[in-house]
MIZA-601314 format. One record per residue (C-alpha): residue number from 1; residue in three letters; chain; x, y negated, z. Coordinates in Angstrom, 1 decimal. Each point is the difference from the previous one (the first is absolute). Layout:
! MIZA-601314
(pt NUM, "ALA", "A", (X, Y, Z));
...
This chain:
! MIZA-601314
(pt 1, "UNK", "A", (140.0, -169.1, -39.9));
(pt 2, "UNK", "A", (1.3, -1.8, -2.9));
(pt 3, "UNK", "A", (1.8, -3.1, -0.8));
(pt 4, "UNK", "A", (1.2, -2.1, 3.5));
(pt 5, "UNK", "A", (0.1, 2.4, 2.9));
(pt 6, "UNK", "A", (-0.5, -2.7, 3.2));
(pt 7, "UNK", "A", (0.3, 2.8, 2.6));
(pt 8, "UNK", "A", (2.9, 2.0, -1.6));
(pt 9, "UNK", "A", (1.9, -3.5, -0.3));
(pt 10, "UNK", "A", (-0.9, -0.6, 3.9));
(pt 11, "UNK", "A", (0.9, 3.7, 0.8));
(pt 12, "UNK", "A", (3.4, -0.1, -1.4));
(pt 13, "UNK", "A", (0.8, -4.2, 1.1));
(pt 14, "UNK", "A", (-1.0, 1.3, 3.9));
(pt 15, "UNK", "A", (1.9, 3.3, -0.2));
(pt 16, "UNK", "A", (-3.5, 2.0, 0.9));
(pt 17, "UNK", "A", (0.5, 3.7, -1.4));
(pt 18, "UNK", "A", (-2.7, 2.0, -2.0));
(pt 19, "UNK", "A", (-2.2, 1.5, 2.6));
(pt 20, "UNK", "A", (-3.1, 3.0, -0.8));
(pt 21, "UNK", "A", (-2.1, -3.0, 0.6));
(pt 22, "UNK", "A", (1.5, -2.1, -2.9));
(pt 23, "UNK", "A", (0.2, 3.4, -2.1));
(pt 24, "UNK", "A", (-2.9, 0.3, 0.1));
(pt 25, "UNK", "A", (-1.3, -3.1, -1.5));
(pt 26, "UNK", "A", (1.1, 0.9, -3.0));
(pt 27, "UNK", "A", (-1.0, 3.8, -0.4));
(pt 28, "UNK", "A", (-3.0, 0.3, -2.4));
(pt 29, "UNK", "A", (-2.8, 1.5, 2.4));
(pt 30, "UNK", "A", (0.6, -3.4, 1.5));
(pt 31, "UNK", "A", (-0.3, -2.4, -2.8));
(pt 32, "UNK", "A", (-2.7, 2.3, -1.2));
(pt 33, "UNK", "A", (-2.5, -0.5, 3.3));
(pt 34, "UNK", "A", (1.2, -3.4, -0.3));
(pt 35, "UNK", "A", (-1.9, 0.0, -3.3));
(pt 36, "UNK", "A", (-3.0, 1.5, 2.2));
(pt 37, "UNK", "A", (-0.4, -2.5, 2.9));
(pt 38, "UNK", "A", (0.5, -3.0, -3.0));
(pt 39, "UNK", "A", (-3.3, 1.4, -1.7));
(pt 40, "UNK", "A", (-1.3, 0.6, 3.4));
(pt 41, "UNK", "A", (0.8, -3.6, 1.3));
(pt 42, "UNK", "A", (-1.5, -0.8, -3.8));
(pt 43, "UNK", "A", (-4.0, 2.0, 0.9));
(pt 44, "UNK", "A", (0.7, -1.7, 3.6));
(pt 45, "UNK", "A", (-0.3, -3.2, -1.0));
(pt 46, "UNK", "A", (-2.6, 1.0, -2.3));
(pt 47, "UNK", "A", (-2.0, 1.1, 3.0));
(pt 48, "UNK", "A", (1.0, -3.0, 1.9));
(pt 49, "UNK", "A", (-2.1, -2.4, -2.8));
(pt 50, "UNK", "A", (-3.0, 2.2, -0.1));
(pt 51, "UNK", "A", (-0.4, 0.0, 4.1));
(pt 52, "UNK", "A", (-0.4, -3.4, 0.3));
(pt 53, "UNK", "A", (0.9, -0.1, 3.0));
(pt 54, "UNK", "A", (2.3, -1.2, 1.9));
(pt 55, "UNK", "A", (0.4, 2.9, 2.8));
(pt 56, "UNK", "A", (-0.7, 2.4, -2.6));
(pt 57, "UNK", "A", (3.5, -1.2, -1.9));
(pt 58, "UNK", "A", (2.3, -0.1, 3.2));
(pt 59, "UNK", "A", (-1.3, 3.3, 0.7));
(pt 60, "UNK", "A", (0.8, 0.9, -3.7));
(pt 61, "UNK", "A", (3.3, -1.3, 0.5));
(pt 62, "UNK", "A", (1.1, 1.3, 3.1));
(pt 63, "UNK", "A", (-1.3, 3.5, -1.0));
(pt 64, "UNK", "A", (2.1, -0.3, -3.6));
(pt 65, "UNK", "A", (2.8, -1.2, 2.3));
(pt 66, "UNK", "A", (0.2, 2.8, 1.7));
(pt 67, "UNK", "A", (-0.1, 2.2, -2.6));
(pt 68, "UNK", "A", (2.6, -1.3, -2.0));
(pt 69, "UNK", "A", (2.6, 0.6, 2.9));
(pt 70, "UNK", "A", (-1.4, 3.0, 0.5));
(pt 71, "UNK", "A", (0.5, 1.6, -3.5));
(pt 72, "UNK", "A", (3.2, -2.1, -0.6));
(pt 73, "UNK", "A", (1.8, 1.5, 2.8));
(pt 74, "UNK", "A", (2.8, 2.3, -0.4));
(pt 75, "UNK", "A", (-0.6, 3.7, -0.2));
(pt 76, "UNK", "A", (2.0, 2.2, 3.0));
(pt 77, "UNK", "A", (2.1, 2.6, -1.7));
(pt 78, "UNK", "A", (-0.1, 2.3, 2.8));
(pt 79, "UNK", "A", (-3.3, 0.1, 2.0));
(pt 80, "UNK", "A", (0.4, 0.3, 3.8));
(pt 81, "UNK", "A", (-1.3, 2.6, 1.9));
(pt 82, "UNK", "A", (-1.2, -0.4, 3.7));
C-alpha cells in the first residue's frame, strides 16, 4: 500500500506484532486475487442489472460473497494429513 498506512499506524500505536495473517496481506498472490474478486465483484454487479430481479441479485451477492472469502483466504503452507 502506498501513502498513509491506517493499519500499520494502528499495529504499531496498540503494540499488535506482525502475524502470517498480516504477512500475508501484503504478499503479491494476495493483492493479485484481490485484483480478481474486484473484476469479479465488477461482472457481479453486471449480472445483478440484467436479472432484474430482486431474488436473483441477493442470490448474486451472496454467492460472490462467498467467493471472495473463499479465494482471499490465506493459503496453508503445510497441508495436513489425517
Amino acid at each position: 500500500m502506498k501513502g498513509l498506512d491506517l493499519f500499520a499506524w494502528m499495529r504499531r500505536v496498540f503494540g499488535i506484532g506482525r502475524t502470517r495473517d498480516i504477512a500475508w496481506l501484503e504478499t503479491r498472490t494476495y493483492q493479485q486475487r484481490l485484483e480478481w474478486v474486484k473484476s469479479g465483484w465488477i461482472i457481479a454487479g453486471l449480472l445483478m442489472l440484467a436479472a432484474d430481479n430482486n431474488a436473483a441479485a441477493l442470490g448474486i451477492a451472496m454467492f460472490s460473497t462467498f467467493l471472495s472469502f473463499a479465494f482471499l483466504e490465506r493459503d496453508e503452507e503445510e497441508p495436513t494429513s489425517l
